[in-house]
C-alpha positions as CSV (number, residue, x, y, z in Angstrom):
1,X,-27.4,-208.0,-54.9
2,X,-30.2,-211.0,-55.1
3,X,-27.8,-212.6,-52.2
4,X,-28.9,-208.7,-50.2
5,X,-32.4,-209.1,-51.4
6,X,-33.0,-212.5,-50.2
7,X,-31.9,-211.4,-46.4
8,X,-33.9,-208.3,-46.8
9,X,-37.5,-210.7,-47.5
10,X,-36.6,-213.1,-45.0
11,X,-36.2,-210.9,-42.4
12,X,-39.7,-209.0,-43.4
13,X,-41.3,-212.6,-43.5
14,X,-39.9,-213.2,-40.1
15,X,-40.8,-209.9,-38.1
16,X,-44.7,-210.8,-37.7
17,X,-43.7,-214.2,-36.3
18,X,-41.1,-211.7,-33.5
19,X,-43.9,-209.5,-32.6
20,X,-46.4,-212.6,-32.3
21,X,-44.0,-214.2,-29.9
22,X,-43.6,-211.4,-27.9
23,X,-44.7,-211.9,-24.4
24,X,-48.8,-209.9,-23.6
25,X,-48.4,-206.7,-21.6
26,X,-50.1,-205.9,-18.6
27,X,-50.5,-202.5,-17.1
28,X,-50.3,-202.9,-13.1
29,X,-51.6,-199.3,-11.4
30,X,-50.5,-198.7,-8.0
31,X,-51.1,-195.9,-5.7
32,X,-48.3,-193.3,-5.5
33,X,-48.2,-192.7,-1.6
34,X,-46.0,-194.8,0.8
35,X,-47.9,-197.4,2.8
36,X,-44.8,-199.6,4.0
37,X,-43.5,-202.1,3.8
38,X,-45.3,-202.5,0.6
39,X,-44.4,-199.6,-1.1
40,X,-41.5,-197.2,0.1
41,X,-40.9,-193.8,-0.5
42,X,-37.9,-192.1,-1.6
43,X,-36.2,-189.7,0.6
44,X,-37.9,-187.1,-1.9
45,X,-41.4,-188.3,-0.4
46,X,-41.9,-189.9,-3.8
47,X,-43.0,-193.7,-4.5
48,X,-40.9,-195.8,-7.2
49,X,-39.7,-199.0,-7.3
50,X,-39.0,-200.1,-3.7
51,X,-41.0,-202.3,-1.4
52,X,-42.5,-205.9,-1.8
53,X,-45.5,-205.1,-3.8
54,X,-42.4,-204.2,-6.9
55,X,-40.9,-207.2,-5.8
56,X,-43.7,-209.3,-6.0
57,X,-44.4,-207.9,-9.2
58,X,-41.3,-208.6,-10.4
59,X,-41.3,-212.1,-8.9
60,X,-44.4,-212.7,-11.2
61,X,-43.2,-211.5,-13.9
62,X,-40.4,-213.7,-13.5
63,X,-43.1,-217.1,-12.9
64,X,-45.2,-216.1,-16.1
65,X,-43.4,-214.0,-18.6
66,X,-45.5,-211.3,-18.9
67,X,-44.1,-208.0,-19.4
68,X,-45.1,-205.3,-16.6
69,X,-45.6,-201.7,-17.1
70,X,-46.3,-200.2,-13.7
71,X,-48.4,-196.7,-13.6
72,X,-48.0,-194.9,-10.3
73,X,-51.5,-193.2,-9.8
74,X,-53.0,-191.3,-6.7
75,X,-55.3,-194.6,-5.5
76,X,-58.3,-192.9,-6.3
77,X,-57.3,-192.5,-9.9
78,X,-56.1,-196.0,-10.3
79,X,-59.9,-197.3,-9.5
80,X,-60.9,-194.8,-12.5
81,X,-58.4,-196.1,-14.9
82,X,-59.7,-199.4,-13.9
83,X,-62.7,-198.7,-14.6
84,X,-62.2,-197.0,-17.9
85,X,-59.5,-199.4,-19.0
86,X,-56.8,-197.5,-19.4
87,X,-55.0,-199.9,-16.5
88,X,-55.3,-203.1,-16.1
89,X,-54.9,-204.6,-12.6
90,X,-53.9,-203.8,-9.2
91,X,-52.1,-206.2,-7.1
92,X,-53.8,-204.9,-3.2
93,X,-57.4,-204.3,-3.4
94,X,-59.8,-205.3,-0.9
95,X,-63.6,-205.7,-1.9
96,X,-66.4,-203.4,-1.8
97,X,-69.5,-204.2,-3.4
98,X,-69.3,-201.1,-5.8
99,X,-65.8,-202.2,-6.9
100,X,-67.3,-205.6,-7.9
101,X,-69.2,-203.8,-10.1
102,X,-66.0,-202.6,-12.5
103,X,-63.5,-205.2,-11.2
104,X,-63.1,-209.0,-11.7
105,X,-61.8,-210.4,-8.4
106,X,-61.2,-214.1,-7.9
107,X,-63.9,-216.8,-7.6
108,X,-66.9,-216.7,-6.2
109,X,-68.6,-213.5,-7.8
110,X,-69.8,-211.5,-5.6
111,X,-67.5,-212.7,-2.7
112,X,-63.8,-213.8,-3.2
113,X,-62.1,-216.4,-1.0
114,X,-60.2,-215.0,1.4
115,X,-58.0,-218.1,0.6
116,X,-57.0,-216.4,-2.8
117,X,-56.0,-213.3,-1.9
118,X,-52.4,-212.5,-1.2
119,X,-52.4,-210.7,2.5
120,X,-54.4,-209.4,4.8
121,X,-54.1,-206.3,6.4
122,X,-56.3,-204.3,9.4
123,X,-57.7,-201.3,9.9
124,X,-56.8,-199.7,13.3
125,X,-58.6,-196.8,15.0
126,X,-56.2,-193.9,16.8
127,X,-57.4,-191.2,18.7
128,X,-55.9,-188.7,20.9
129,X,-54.8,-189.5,24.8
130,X,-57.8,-188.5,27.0
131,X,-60.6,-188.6,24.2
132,X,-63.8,-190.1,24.7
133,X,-63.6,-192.1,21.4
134,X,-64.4,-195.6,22.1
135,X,-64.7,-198.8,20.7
136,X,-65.6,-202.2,22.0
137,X,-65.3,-204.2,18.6
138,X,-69.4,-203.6,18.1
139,X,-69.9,-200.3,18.8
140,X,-68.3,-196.7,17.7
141,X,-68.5,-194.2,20.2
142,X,-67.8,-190.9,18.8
143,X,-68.5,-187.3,20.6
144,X,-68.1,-185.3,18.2
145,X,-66.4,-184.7,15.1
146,X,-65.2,-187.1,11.8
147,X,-63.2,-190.3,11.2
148,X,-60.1,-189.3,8.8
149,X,-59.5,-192.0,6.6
150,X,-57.8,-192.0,3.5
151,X,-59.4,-191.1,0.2
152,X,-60.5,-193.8,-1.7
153,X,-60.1,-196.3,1.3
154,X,-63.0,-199.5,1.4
155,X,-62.8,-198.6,5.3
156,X,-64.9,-195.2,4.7
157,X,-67.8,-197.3,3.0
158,X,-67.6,-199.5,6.7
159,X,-67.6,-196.2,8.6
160,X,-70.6,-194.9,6.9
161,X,-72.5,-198.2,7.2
162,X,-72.3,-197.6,10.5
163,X,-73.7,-193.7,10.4
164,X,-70.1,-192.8,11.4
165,X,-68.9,-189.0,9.3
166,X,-66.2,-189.7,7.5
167,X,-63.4,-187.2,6.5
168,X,-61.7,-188.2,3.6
169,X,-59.1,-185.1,2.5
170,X,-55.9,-187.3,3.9
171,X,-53.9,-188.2,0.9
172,X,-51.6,-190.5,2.5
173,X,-51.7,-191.9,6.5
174,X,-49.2,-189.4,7.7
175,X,-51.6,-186.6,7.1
176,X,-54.6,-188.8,9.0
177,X,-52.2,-188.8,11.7
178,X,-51.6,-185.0,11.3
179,X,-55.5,-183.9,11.3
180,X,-56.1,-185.8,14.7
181,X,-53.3,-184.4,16.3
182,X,-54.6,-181.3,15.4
183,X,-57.7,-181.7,17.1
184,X,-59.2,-181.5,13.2
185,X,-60.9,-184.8,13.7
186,X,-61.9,-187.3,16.6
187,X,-60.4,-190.7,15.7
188,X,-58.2,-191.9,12.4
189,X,-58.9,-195.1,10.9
190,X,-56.0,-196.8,9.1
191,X,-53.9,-199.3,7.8
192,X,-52.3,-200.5,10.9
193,X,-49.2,-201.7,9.6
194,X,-48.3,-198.3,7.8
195,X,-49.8,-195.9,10.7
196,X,-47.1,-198.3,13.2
197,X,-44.7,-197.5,10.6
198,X,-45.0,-193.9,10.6
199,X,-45.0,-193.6,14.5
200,X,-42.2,-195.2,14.7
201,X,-40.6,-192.8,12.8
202,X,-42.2,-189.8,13.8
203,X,-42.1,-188.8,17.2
204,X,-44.9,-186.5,17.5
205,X,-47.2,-189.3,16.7
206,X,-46.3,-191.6,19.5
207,X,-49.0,-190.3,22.2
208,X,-51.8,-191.1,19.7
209,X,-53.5,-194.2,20.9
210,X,-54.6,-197.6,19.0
211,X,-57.7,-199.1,20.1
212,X,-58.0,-202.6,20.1
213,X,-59.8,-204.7,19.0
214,X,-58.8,-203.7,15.2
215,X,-61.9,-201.6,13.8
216,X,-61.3,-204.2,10.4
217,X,-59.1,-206.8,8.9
218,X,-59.6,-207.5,4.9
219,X,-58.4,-209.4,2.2
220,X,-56.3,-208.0,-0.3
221,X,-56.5,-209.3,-4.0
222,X,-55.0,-209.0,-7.2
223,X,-58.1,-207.7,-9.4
224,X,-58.5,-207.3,-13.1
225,X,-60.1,-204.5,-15.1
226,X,-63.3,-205.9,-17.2
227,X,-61.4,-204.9,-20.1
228,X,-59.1,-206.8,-19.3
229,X,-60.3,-209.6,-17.7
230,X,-62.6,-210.2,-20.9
231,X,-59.9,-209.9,-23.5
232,X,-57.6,-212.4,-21.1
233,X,-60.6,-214.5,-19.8
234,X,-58.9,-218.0,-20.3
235,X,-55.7,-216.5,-18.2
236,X,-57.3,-215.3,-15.2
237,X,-57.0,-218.4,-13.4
238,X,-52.8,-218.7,-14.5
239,X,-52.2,-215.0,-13.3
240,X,-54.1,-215.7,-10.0
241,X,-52.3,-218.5,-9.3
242,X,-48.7,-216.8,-10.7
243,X,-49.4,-213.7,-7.9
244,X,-49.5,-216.3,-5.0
245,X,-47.1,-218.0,-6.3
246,X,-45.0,-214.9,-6.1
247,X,-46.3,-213.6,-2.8
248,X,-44.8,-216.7,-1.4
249,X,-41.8,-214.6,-1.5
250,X,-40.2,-215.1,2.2
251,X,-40.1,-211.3,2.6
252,X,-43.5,-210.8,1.7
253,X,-44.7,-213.7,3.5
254,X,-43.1,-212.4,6.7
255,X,-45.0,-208.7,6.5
256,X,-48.1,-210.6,5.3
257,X,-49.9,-211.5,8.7
């Protein structure tokens, strides 16, 4: 019985040490819609584990030990978690100046290194065969109508800057695609690499023209939520450096340009 008793206080004296050593959590929010080859949807249309951006996460989790809890949001809900909290970090984010205002990005403030962040992606504009849409890498001709983009995409803040109208009710890029073929709006401007994707795939979409130059081309970060980045500050630096670590991961490096 004392022999019983004994194993029973050791084992209570050593269960705060086990939940001390267990490895910090962090929340990762990513959006829910396809945007290959980053994330892939299921044949039910539905994102969950495949594509790099789950295997870079699980490369870094593998390089730092943290554990990873992955929350698939609609993108514009993962930039409110962020800024409430509830979430974490994102590992694909380009900058906007009103993001900087919730989100800690890599050094400097106010504008992160290009060098830092782990691809680069570009924003393409399509329109339809015979339109009048035109643009010279300056300039935005539009005669008429909206730019679809999706919601929540930095490239909307770019169009407006410009005095461009922006429609926004596209929840993924196959339905941009969808509202300029149906004459709904003059020009789509999107990720380039997921709009290829998709016309590939989908016949009907292989009139629509790409204009070149590219409209954009931006840096995608990993970024922190305040919240986070405040309770973690002495970290930051290690889980920067542990995400391009792990997007050195020949797959992602080849769909990286």
């Amino acid at each position: 019985m004392k022999l019983c008793l004994l194993y029973v206080l050791l084992i209570c004296a050593l269960l705060p040490q086990a939940r001390a050593a267990e490895p910090p959590l962090m929340r990762v929010c990513m959006a829910e819609v396809e945007h290959a080859p980053w994330r892939i949807a299921e044949a039910d249309g539905r994102v969950r584990d495949r594509g790099l951006d789950f295997q870079l996460i699980e490369e870094f989790r593998r390089l730092s030990g943290w554990r990873i809890q992955v929350q698939l949001r609609p993108g514009k809900r993962c930039l409110v978690e962020l800024q409430q909290g509830s979430t974490d970090a994102n590992v694909g984010l380009s900058h906007t100046e009103e993001r900087a205002l919730y989100l800690r990005y890599p050094p400097p403030a106010g504008k992160p290194d290009p060098a830092l962040a782990l691809r680069v992606d570009r924003y393409a504009l399509y329109r339809r065969p015979g339109s009048a849409v035109h643009w010279n890498g300056q300039k935005l001709s539009l005669p008429g109508g909206a730019v679809a983009t999706q919601l929540g995409h930095a490239i909307a803040v770019d169009l407006r800057a410009m005095g461009v109208p922006v429609d926004e009710r596209a929840r993924n890029t196959a339905a941009a695609l969808e509202l300029l073929l149906a004459g709904e709006v003059a020009a789509a401007a999107l990720h380039q690499s997921d709009a290829e994707a998709i016309r590939r795939q989908r016949p009907e979409f292989a009139a629509l023209e790409m204009l070149s130059p590219p409209l954009a081309q931006k840096p995608y970060f990993v970024v922190f939520s305040q919240d986070f980045a405040r309770r973690h500050e002495a970290d930051l630096e290690t889980l920067w450096r542990h995400f391009r670590a792990a997007a050195q991961l020949p797959a992602y490096r080849r769909a990286a340009p």
